[in-house]
Structure formats: C-alpha cells, structure tokens
C-alpha positions as CSV (number, residue, x, y, z in Angstrom):
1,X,96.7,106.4,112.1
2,X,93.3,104.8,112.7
3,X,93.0,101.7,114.8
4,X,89.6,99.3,115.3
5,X,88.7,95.8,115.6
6,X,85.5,96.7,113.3
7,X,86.6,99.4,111.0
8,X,84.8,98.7,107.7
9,X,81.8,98.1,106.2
10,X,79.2,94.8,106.4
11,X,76.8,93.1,104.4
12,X,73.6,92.2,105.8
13,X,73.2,92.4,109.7
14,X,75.5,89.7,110.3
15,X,76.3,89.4,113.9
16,X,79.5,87.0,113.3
17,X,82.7,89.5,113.1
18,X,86.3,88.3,112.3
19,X,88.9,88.5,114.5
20,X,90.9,90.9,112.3
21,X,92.2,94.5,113.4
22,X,92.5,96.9,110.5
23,X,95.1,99.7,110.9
24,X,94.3,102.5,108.5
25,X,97.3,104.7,107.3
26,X,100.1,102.4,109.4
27,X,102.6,103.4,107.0
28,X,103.1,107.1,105.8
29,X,104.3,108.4,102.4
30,X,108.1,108.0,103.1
31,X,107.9,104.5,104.3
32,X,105.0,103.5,101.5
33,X,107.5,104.8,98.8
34,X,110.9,103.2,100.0
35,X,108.9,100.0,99.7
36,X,107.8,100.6,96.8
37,X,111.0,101.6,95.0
38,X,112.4,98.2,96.4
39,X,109.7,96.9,95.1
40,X,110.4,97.3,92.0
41,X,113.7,95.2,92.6
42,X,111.8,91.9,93.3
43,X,112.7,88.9,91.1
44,X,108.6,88.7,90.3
45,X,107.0,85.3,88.8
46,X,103.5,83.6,87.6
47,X,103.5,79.9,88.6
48,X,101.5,77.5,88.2
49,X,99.9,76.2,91.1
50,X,97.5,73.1,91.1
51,X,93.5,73.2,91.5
52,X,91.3,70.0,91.2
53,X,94.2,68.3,90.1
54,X,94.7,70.9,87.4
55,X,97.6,73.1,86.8
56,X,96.5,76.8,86.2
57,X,99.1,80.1,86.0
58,X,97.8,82.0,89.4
59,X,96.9,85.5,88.4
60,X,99.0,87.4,89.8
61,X,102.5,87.8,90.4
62,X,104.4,86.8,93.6
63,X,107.7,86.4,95.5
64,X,108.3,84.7,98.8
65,X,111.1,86.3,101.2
66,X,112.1,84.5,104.4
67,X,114.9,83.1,107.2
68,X,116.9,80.0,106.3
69,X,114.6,77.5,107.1
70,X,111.3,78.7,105.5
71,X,110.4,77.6,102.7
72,X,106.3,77.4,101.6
73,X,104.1,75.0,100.1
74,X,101.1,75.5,99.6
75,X,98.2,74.4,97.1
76,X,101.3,72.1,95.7
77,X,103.8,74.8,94.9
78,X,106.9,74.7,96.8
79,X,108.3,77.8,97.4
80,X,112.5,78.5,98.5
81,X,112.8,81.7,101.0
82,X,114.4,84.0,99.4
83,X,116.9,86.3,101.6
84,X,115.2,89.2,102.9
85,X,115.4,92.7,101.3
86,X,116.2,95.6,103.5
87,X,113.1,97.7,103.5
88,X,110.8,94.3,103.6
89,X,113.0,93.4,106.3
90,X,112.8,96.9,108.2
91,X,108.9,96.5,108.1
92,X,108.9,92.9,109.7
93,X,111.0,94.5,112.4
94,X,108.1,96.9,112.7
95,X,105.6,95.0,113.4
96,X,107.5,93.2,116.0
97,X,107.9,96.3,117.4
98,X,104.6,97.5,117.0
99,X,102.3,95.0,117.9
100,X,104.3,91.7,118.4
101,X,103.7,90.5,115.6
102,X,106.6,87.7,115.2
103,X,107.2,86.7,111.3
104,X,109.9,84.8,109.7
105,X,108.4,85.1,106.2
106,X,106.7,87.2,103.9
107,X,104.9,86.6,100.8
108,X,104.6,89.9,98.5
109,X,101.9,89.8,95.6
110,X,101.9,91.9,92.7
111,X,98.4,92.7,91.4
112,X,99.1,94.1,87.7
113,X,95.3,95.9,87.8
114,X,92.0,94.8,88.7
115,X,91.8,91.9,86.3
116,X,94.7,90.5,88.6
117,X,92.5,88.6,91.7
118,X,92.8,86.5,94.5
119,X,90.4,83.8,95.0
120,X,88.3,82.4,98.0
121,X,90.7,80.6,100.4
122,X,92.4,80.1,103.7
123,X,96.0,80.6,105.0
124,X,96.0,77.5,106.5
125,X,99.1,75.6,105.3
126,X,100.4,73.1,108.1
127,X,103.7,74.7,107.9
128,X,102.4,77.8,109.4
129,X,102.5,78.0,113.4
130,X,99.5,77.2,115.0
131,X,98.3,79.8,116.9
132,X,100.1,83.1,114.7
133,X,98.7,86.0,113.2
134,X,98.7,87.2,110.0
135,X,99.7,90.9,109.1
136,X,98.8,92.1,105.4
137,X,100.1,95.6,104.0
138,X,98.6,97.5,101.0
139,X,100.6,99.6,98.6
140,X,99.6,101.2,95.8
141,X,95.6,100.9,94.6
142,X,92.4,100.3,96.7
143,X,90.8,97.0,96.4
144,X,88.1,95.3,97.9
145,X,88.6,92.8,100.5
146,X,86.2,89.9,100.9
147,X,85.8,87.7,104.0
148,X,83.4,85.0,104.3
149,X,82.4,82.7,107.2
150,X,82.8,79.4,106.7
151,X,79.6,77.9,108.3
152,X,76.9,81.0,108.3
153,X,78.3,82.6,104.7
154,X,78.0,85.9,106.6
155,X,80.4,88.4,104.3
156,X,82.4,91.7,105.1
157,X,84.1,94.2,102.5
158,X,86.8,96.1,103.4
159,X,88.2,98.9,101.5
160,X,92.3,98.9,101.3
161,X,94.4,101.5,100.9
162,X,97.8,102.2,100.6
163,X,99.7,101.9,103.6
164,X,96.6,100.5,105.3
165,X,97.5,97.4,107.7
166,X,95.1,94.4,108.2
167,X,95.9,91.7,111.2
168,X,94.2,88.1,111.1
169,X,94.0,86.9,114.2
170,X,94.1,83.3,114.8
171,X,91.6,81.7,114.6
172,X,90.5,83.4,111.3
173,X,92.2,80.8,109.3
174,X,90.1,78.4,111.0
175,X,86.5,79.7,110.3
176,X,86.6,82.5,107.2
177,X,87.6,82.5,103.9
178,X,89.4,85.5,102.4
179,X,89.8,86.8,99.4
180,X,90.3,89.8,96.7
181,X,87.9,89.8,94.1
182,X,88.0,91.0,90.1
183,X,87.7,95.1,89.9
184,X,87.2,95.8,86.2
185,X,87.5,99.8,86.9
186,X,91.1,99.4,88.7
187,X,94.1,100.6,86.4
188,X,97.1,101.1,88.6
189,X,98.9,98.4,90.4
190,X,98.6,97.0,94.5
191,X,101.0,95.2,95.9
192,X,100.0,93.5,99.1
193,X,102.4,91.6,102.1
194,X,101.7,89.1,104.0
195,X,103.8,88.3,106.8
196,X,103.7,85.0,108.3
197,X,104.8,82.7,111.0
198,X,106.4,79.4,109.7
199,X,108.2,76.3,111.7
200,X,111.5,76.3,110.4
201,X,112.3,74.0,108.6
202,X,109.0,72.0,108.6
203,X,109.8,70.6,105.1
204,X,113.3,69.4,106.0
C-alpha cells in the first residue's frame, strides 16, 4: 500500500494542489472481491435528477446506504438511507479505524462502462457536516479523475484503480470541482464509494 498527499500526475505547472490524499492498493484482492460480490446485491437505480430546471436520467447507476437519520438531497433528488450492507458496513468501520474517517453514509455508483460519466461538480450539499472529509473507493476499472480549481482552472488527473482509496479533505468542496469524465475505450464496469459525513436528520 502506497500513501501521498501528491501521488498522481498534473497538468501544466500548476502550483495550487488539492487537499486530497490518495491511497494506492488500500484494499487487497479478498476485501475488493467480497465487495464486489455484495455488490452485486444492491437494489441499483437511474433517476432523474434536475439541471437548469430540467429533469435528465443521470448516467449512471446509484444507491445510497446510511444510519436512520440520513437521508440525501442533492441537485433536487431526495434520497431515503437505505440500511447498511455488511461488507459496505465493514469498510466504513475501516476507515474509522484507519484514518478517522467518521461516516454515517455512503453513496455507491455504478459506472456500466466508459460511456457512463460523472460530471463537473462539488460535494457540497448543506446536509453534509462542515468541516468532514470525503473518502472514495474504486472497484473494478481504471478511470480518470478530474479536479479543477475553482478560481485559477488549474487541473489534475488521477488514475484509479481498483482498491485504490482517495480522501478529500475539507476544504476541497469549497475550492475544486471534481469529476469523472467520458472514456470511449473502457469496457468493464467501476464501481466507486463515497463515504460521507451527514447531520442526522437535517431534513426532519
């Protein structure tokens, strides 16, 4: 297991970095395959989320898995925590564990092949506790992750790999832009999870 602030490749000679750690190999082949045999399990859906006031199927799929309490909205989809499986639940205990990382929800995405993206955008939902970091594992294929400044535009691409673990400190929501681009060439499937840090019961 590799460990760095920096580890991954830059655009340009920016001199503004993210405060992001990237973990490479954090889970190993037994872990990464429990996970994703449970995977397999999750009750998967498309919605529709809202964009300039229009209503377009996200592409992607996605499930949200957290404690009574924490539910999600977010570009005006509400979203009821589902209870936590047993493997997704072993690896929030994990990262407590491992590098105090306190979560209380996860959302898992589903990205069918490389036509299945995620576009430019902050984790920034009110809901989420100020101050929290954001841990994101990789399963399955290698894609491209994009951040962008907010203010210079400087840009970073990191490479992520399967059982690869990327922390976004705060305050990365506050200044960069994330996202994972369109790969044409990508066949096989990723599945990537977030785990998060909600007030409980912020929506009632």
């Amino acid at each position: 297991m590799q460990q760095g602030k920096l580890g991954f490749d830059t655009e340009g000679e920016a001199q503004i970095k993210p405060p992001i750690t990237l973990v490479r190999g954090y889970l190993n082949a037994e872990q990464q395959a429990a996970l994703m045999k449970e995977a397999q399990t999750y009750p998967l859906s498309r919605p529709e989320i809202q964009v300039f006031g229009q209503f377009h199927a996200i592409p992607r799929q996605q499930v949200w898995f957290g404690d009574l309490g924490c539910d999600y909205l977010y570009s005006g989809l509400f979203i009821r925590a589902l209870p936590w499986p047993k493997y997704a639940h072993k690896l929030r205990d994990k990262l407590a564990r491992d590098y105090g990382l306190e979560s209380n929800g996860v959302l898992v995405n589903r990205y069918a092949d490389g036509k299945d993206c995620m576009g430019a955008h902050s984790d920034d939902e009110p809901e989420i506790a100020q101050g929290s970091h954001i841990a994101s594992i990789t399963l399955g294929a290698t894609r491209d992750f994009v951040l962008k400044h907010k203010h210079s535009q400087t840009k970073y691409s990191i490479s992520l790999h399967s059982g690869d673990l990327l922390i976004m400190h705060w305050p990365m929501q506050s200044d960069w832009l994330h996202s994972l681009p369109k790969r044409l060439k990508v066949k096989e499937p990723r599945w990537n999870y977030t785990f998060r840090q909600l007030v409980v019961n912020y929506h009632g």
